[in-house]
N, C-alpha and C positions, 0 to 999 in steps of 0.2 A: 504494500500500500504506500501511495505518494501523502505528503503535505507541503499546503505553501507557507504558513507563519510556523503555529508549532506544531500545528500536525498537516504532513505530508500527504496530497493526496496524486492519486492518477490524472497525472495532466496530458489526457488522449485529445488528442486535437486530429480531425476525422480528415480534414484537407492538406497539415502536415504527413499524415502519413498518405494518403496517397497521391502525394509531392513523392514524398520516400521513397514510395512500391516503385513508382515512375522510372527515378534516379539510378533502384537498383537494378530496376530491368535492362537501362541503359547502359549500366557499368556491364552488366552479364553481358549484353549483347558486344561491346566494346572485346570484353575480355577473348568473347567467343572468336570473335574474329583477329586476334592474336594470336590464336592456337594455346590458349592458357586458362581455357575452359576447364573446373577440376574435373573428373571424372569420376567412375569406383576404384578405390583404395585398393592395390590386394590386400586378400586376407592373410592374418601373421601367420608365422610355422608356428605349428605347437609342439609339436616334438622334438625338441631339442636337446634338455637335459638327459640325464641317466635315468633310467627306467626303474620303479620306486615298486617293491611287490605290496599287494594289500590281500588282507583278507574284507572277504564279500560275502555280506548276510544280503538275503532277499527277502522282501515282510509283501504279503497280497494285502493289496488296496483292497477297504470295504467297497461293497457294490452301490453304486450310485442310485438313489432315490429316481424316481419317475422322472423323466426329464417333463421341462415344461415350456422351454426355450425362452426361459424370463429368471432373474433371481427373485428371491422368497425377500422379504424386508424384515429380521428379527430387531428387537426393539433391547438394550442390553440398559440395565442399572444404575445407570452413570450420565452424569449431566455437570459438564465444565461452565459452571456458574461465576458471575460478577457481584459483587456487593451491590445490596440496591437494585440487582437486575437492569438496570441501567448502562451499555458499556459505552467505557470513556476512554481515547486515546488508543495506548494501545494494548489494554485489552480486548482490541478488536483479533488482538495475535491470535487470541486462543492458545492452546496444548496442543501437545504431541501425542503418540501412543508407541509401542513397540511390542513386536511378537515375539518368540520364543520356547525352546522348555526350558523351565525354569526348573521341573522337580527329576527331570527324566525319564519322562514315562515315554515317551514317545508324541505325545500331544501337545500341540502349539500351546502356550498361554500369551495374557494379554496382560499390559501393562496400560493405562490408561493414566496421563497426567490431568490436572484441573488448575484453577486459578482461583478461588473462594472457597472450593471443599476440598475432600480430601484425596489423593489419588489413589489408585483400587488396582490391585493386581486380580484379573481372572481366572482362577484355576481352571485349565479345560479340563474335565470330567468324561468326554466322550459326548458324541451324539448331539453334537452343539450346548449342551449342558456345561456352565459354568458356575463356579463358588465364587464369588465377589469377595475381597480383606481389603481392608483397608490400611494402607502400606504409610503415606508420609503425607502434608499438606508443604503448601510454600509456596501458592505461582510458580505452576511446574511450566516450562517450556519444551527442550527437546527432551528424547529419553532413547536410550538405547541399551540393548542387551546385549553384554560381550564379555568373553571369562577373558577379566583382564587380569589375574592371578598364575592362570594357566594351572587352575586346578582341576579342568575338567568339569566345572558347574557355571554357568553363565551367570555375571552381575548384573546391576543393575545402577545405570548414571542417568541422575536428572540433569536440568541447566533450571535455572531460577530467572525469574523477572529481573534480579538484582545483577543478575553475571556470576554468582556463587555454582560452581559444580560439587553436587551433592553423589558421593561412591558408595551405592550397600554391595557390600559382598555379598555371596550364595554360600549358607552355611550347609550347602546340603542333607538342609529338613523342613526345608519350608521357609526358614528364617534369613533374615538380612541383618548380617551389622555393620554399622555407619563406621566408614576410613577414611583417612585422607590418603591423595597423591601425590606424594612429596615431589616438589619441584612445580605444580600445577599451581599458578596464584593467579592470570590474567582474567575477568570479568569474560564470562561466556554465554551465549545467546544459545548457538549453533556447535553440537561438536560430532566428531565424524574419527573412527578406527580403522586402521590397517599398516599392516607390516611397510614403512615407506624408505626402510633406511636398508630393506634385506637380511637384516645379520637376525630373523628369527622370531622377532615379539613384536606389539602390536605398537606404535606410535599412534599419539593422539595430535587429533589440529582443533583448532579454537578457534572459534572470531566472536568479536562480540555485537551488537546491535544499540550503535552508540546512540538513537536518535532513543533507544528507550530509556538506557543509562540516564538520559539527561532525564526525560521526567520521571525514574523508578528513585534516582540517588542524589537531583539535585542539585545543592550547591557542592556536595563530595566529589559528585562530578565536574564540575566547572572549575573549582579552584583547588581541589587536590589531587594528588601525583596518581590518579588512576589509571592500571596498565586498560591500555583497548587494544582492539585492532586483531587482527590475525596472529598466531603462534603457534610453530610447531615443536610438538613434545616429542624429544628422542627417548626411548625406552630404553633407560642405563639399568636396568635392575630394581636396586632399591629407591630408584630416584629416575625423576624427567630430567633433560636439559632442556631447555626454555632455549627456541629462537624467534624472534617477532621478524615477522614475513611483511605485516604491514602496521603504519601506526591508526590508521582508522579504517571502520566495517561499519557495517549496516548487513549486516549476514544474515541470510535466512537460510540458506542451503551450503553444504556442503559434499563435493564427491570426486572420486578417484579415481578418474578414467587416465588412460593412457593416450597422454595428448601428442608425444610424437614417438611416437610407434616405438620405442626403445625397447619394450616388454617390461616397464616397471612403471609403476601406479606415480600419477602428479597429481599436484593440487587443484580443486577447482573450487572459485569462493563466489557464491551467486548473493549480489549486494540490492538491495531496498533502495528508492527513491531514484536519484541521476547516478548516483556514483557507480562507474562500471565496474563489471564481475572482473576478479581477479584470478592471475593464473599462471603458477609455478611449475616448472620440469625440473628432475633431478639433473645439478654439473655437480661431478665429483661428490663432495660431502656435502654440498652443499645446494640451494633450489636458486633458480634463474626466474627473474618477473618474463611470463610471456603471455602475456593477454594478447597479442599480435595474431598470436594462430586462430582469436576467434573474429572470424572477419564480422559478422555480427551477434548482438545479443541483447538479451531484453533489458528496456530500460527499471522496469521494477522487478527483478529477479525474485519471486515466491519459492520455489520447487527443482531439482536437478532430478532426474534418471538418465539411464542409459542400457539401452537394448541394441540389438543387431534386427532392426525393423522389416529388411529386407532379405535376411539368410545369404549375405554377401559373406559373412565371415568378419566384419568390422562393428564396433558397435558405432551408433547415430546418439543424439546428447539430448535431451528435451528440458526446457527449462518453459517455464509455465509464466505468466505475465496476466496484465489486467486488457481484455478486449472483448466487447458485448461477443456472441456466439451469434449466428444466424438463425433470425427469427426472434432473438431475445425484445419484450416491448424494451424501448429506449426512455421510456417515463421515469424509471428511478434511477435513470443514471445524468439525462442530462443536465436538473438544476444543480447538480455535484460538478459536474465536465464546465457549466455556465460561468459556477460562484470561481471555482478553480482557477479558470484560464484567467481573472484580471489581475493585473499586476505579475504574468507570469512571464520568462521569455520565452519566445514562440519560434524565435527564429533559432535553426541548430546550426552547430557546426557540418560543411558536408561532410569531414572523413568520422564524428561520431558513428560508433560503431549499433548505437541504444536504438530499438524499436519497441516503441510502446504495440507489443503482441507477444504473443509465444512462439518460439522458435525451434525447431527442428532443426541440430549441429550434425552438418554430413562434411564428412574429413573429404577432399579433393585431393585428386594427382599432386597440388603442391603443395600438401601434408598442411594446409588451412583446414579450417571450418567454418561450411559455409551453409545459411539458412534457407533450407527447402520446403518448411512448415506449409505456405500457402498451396504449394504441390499436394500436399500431400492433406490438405484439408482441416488442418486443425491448429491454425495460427490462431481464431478466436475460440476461446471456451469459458467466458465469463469474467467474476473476478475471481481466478484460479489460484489455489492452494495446492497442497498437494496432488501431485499427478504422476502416475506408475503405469508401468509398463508388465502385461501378464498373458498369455496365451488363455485366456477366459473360457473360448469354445472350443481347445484340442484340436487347431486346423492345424498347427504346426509354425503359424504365424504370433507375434504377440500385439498384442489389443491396447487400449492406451483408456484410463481413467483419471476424471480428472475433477475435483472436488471444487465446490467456487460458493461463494456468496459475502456478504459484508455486513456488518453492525457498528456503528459508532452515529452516537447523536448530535456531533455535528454537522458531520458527513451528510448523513442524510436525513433533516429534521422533515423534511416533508414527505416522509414515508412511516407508514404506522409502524411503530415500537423500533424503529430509526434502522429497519432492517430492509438490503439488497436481496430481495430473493430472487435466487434463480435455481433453476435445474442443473442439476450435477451431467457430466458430458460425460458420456460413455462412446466408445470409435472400436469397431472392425477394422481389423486390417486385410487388405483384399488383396493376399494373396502379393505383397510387397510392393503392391503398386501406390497406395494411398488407403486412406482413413475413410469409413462411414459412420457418421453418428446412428448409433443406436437407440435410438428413444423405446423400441420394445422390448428392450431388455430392463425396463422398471429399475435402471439404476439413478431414472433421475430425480433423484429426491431432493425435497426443497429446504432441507434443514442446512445450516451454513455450518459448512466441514472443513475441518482446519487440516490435522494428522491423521494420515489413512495409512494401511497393507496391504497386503496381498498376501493369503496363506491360504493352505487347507486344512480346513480349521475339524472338520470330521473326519478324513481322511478315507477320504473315497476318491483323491485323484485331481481333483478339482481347484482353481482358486477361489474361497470365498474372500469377500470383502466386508473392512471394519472401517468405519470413519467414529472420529473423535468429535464431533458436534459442540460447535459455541452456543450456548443458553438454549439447548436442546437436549435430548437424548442421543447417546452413540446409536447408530444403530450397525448389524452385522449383515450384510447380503450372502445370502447362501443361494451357493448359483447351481440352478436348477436347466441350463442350457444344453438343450441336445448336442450332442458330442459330436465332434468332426473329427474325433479319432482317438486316439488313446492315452493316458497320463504317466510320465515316467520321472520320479520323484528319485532325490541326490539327496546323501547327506555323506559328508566329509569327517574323517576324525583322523589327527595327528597324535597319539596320547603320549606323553612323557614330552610332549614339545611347549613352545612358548608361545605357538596359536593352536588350541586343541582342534578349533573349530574350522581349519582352513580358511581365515577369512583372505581375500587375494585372487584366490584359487579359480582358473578358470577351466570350464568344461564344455570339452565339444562331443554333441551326440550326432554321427551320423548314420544316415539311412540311405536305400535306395534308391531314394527323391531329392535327397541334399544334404545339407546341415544345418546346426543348430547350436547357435554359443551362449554361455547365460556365468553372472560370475558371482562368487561370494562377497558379498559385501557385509557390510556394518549399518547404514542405513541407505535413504535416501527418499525422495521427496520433500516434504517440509516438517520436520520436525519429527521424525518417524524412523522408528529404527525395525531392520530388516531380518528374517529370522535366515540361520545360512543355509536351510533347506531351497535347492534346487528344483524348479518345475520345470518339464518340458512336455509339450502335446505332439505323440507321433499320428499324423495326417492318417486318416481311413485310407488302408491298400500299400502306406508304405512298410517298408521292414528294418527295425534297428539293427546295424550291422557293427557297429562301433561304437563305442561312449573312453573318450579320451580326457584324462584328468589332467591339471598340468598345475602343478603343485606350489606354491608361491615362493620354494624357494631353487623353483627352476627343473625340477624333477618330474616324472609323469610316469602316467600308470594307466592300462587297458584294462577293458573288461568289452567283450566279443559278444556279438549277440545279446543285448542286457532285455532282459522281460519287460513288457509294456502293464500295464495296473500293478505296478509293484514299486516297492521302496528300496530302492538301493541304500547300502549302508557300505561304505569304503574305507574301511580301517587299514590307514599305514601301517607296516610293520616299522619299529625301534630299529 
């Protein structure tokens, strides 16, 4: 979300951008005819390392419920409330959520943060049945679930309204107890894990969200030595070293794609308001600024993912932004767009790289990233929050959700109970040519969704979907979509290592139709941490011929013909 005095709001101006679209069609076509058109990337080797043996459990997926070609809308216990039911500023943030198992059973749970009550861990039970506890209060922000011990039981880390990161560990019994991480002091909005340095254990990055600092901490903030900005934690053992990457953020998203093809994870920091995203590669020991490789990006950064959209073998980069969707009424959006635009500047610079929309990053022949989103149909989807990427209906392709709506009573005092409704955006993907919205698949609910997932949450193969709902209830879609083919679930285990979990870890499944690349991560979207179980959908008629692991510290390991409705389980051997 933008503001123009003290709170920022989306300054879309409907004739500057398509001034924009114009300008960049002109440059494409310029470029084209210099013979400097990007093209498709090849896809990396993944077979490189030394060949890693594992042992291999097979678990049969439960049988899928009646299909109905629509998801089911369960309604779960939990409701991210404001003081006063009124939100002001930027309580409009909302909470995060994050999946996991948290006890070992084999069953996702749910971690759910709040902002005036308390946040609730969901025991999954089976059979979509969940135990509600309630775990911590504090203006929770991000949260994510990662054994950062390396003890084989996955934590659990809040971020707070204040920039404070709160660490329970997993006593393996249910229980949490409160740690600190020595060397972690810098104020954090946004944080994001994985192996960045190689040698083995997980580093952490930071950014904080300085326009909230100012009104969560005040004058603490204006006139004392407050660290902000961006920070990467190298994981020394007993202790982080702290290096500041930048001294200010506006950070909503963080994630670790491989932005020039090296085969090791960089930085990417997706920033709020005009200030553009930022973006690190590993030189030596140390990260290099290159935001250069993203030839564009949205000006209000919400959301990061990253999928392989078209089974090129490369992954595409989605960052989510504020732009009505087609057919949205434009009634509550433009006396906001009207009040906004006075006293703004209108006119941009041409080489700004910021488009007020959402963007689709496809890496070119000349190892840039360049936005394809209007291609591909889904440069509007509201005001977007979280937005993931999942193979929903088992074509083999993955499907794109994107969660939107807004509350703040300034914003919009001429809308009842100062709230943006819209319909949440659900897209097919057809076969990797582009996006269709889906409006029959009843995912568009009108409750304003902050942090979402993607898991399978009954374990029948499927992804269901969880949204973390502002001054609503979360609700759980359990997807009930006739199948376009069959489910083939990954899970990774390192034990005696310093990521149990393989986070890093990337897996290619292929068949007699193609392939299919999907990778371990820590989170992603907006404030949402990601559980490291693997989905993939093998298309009706094709046959798994190969499922290729390729292990984050360069190692890899097959498994030949792997079963379709079944749970892989890939334990490295020591």
């Amino acid at each position: 979300m933008d503001t123009a005095t003290d709170f920022v709001v989306a300054d879309i101006d409907l004739k500057n951008r398509r001034l924009a679209r114009r300008r960049g069609a002109l440059m494409a076509f310029l470029i084209l005819l210099a013979g400097l058109m990007p093209g498709i990337a090849p896809a990396p080797a993944i077979s490189q390392g030394s060949l890693a043996p594992v042992s291999h459990q097979v678990i049969p997926l439960a049988e899928p419920e009646r299909c109905t070609d629509r998801f089911i809308t369960h309604t779960l216990d939990h409701v991210t409330e404001v003081e006063g039911g009124v939100v002001q500023m930027f309580e409009a943030n909302g909470a995060g959520l994050a999946v996991g198992d948290l006890d070992g059973d084999g069953d996702l749970d749910l971690v759910f943060g709040n902002h005036d009550g308390d946040d609730a861990i969901f025991w999954n039970e089976g059979a979509l049945r969940f135990r509600k506890e309630p775990f911590s209060s504090g203006k929770t922000r991000d949260i994510k679930i990662v054994d950062v011990n390396a003890d084989g039981w996955p934590d659990i880390l809040l971020t707070r309204n204040t920039g404070s990161l709160n660490y329970f560990e997993n006593q393996g019994n249910g229980r949490f107890a409160r740690r600190v991480l020595p060397g972690v002091s810098a104020p954090a909005y946004v944080v994001n894990w994985a192996d960045l340095d190689g040698d083995g254990d997980l580093d952490l990055v930071t950014a904080s969200y300085d326009a909230g600092l100012l009104t969560d901490r005040g004058n603490e903030y204006i006139v004392g030595s407050v660290q902000r900005g961006v920070f990467y934690y190298e994981n020394l053992g007993a202790r982080f070293r702290m290096t500041s990457l930048s001294t200010t953020a506006q950070a909503l998203a963080i994630l670790f794609p491989d932005l020039n093809d090296d085969g090791r994870p960089d930085i990417l920091v997706g920033n709020d308001f005009d200030l553009p995203d930022m973006a690190w590669v590993r030189d030596g020991a140390g990260w290099r600024a290159s935001s250069h490789l993203l030839v564009s990006m949205t000006h209000s950064t919400m959301s990061y993912d990253q999928a392989d959209v078209d089974n090129d073998g490369v992954f595409e980069i989605f960052a989510a932004d504020m732009k009505p969707y087609p057919g949205e009424p434009m009634a509550g959006w433009t006396p906001m767009m009207e009040a906004m635009m006075v006293g703004m500047v209108q006119a941009r610079v041409a080489a700004d790289p910021q488009i007020m929309e959402n963007v689709l990053l496809v890496r070119g022949a000349d190892g840039r990233y360049w936005n394809q989103a209007p291609d591909w149909g889904i440069d509007g989807a509201g005001w977007a929050w979280s937005s993931k990427f999942g193979d929903l209906n088992l074509d083999g392709y993955v499907d794109l959700y994107v969660v939107n709506g807004m509350i703040e009573e300034r914003l919009f005092p001429h809308l009842p109970a100062h709230e943006l409704v819209e319909e949440n955006q659900a897209f097919r993907n057809e076969r990797g040519l582009r996006f269709e919205r889906m409006p029959g698949w009843k995912l568009d609910s009108l409750n304003s969704g902050r942090g979402m997932v993607m898991a399978d949450l009954d374990g029948d193969g499927d992804l269901d979907i969880v949204v973390n709902n502002l001054r609503g209830p979360a609700r759980l879609f359990e997807n009930r979509l006739c199948r376009g083919g069959a489910p083939i679930l990954i899970d990774l285990r390192q034990p005696g290592s310093l990521n149990p979990f393989a986070i890093g870890a990337l897996v290619r499944l292929a068949t007699d139709q193609g392939e299919m690349i999907r990778d371990v991560r820590g989170g992603s979207g907006y404030l949402s941490g990601d559980a490291p179980r693997l989905h993939f959908g093998i298309p009706s008629g094709a046959t798994p011929r190969l499922l290729e692991v390729h292990w984050p510290d360069g190692a890899y390991s097959r498994i030949e013909q792997p079963a379709v409705n079944a749970l892989h389980i890939l334990e490295r051997s020591p």
